[in-house]
C-alpha positions in Angstrom: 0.0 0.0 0.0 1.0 3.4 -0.7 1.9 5.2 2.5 0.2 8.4 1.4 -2.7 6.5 1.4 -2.5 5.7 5.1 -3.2 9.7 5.8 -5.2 10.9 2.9 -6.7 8.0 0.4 -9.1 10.5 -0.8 -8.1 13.9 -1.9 -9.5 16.8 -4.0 -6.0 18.4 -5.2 -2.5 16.7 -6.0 1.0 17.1 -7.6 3.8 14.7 -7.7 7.3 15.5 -9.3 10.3 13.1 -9.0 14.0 13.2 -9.3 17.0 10.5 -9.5 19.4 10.7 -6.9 22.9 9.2 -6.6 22.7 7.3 -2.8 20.9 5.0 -0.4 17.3 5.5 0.9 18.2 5.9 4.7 20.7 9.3 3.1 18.2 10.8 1.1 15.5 10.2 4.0 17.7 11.8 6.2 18.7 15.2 4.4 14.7 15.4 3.8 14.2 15.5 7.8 16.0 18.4 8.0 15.6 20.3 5.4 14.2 23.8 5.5 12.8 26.2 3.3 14.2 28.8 4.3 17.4 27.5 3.1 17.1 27.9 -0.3 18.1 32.1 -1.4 15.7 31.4 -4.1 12.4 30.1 -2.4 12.8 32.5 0.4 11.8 35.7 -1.4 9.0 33.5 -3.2 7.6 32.7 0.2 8.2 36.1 1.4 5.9 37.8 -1.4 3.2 35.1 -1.1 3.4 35.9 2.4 3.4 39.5 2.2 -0.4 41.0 2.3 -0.8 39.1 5.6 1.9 40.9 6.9 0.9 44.0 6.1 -2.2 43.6 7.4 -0.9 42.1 10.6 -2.6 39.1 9.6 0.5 36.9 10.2 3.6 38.0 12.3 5.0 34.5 12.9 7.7 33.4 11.3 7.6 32.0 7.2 5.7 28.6 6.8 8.7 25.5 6.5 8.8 22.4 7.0 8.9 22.6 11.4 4.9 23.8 10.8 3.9 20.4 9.9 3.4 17.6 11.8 5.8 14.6 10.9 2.8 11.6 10.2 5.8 8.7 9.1 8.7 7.9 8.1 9.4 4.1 7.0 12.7 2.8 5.6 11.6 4.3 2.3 9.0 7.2 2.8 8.9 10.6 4.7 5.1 11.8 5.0 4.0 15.1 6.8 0.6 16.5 7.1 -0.6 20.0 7.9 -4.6 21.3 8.5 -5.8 24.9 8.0 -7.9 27.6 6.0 -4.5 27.6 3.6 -6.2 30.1 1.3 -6.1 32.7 4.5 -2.9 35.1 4.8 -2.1 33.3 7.7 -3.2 29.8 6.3 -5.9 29.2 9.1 -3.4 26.7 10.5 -4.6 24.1 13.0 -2.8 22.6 16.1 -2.1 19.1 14.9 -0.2 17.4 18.1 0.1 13.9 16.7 -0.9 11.5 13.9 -4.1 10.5 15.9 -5.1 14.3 15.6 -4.5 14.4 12.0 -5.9 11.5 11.1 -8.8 12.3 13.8 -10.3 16.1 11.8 -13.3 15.1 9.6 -14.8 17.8 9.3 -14.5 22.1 9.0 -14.4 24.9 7.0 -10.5 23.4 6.6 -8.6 21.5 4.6 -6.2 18.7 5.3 -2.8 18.2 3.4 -0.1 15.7 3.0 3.0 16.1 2.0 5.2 13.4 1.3 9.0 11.7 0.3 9.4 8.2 -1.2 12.7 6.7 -1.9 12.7 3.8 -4.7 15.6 2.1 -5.4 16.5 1.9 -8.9 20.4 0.6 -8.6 23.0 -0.2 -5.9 23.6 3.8 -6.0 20.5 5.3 -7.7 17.1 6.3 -6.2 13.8 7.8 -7.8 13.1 10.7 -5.2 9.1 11.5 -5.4 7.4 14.6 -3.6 3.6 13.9 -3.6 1.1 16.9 -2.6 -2.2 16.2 -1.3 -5.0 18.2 -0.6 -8.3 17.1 0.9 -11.5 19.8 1.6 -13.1 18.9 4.3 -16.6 20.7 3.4 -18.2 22.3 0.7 -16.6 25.8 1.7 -13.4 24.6 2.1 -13.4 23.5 -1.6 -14.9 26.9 -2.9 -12.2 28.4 -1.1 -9.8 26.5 -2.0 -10.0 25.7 -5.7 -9.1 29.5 -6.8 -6.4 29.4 -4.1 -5.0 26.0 -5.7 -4.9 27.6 -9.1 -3.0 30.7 -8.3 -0.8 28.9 -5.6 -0.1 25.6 -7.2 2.4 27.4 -10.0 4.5 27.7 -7.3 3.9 24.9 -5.3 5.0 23.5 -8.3 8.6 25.2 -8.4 8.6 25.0 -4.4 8.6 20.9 -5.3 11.2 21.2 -7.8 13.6 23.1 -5.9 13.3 21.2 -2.8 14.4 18.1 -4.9 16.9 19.7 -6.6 18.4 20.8 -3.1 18.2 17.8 -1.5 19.5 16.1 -4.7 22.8 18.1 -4.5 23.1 17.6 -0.8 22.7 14.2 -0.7 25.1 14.0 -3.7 27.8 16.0 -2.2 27.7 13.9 0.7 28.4 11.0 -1.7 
């Protein structure tokens, strides 16, 4: 079974974008834990714009959404999978407090949405991996998905380079590690 499957078998949005990567699962796995947005000089100022109405409205004052916002749901010898819950559409994305798995997997219902984002490692050779990044996004009611579907379309553009780049940078680290 697909461990994405475990936290969100049904979904109303997705994206998936892969990449090959010279070294063995439990490496890649590991540079995914700890990797941070905020890291990359070229996503920062992407996050910072989309960010930026809420800040000027004092709508959000905490720091940029990374990866420490979501709550870690797995990680198996071949799969990292996070999961995060909020009115992402709002300048401060309506987050919810998500304390564990059971909490995750526990929200039904609300003017919310849940999301998964997650890492599998397949092997491919003795030295080679396919490196996957799967989205999902599940509305939990009617309003969540009228909010949400223009949201997905503006957003999901950069989503979509947000995906790439994360890859790309956890390609080259675990490459240079190599």
């Amino acid at each position: 079974m697909n461990i994405f499957d475990v936290f969100l078998p049904r979904y109303n949005f997705s994206e998936r974008h892969a990449t090959n990567v010279r070294g063995q699962p439990s490496d890649i796995l590991d540079v995914i834990a700890v990797y941070r947005v905020q890291e990359d000089p070229f996503l920062r100022p992407v996050i910072a714009l989309k960010e930026l109405p809420g800040r000027l409205f004092k709508r959000l004052s905490s720091s940029p959404l990374d990866m420490q916002d979501f709550i870690l749901l797995a990680r198996t010898e071949h799969a990292l999978v996070y999961g995060l819950a909020g009115a992402f559409w709002h300048a401060n994305y309506g987050l919810c407090s998500v304390p564990s798995p059971d909490a995750f997997m526990a929200i039904k219902q609300g003017k919310i949405c849940k999301l998964v984002l997650g890492f599998a490692v397949i092997s491919v050779s003795k030295t080679q991996c396919r490196l996957i990044t799967e989205t999902r996004v599940l509305c939990l009611s009617k309003a969540a998905r009228q909010h949400f579907t223009p949201y997905w379309f503006l957003i999901r553009p950069v989503s979509g380079l947000l995906r790439r780049r994360m890859l790309w940078s956890i390609r080259k680290k675990v490459e240079g590690k190599t």
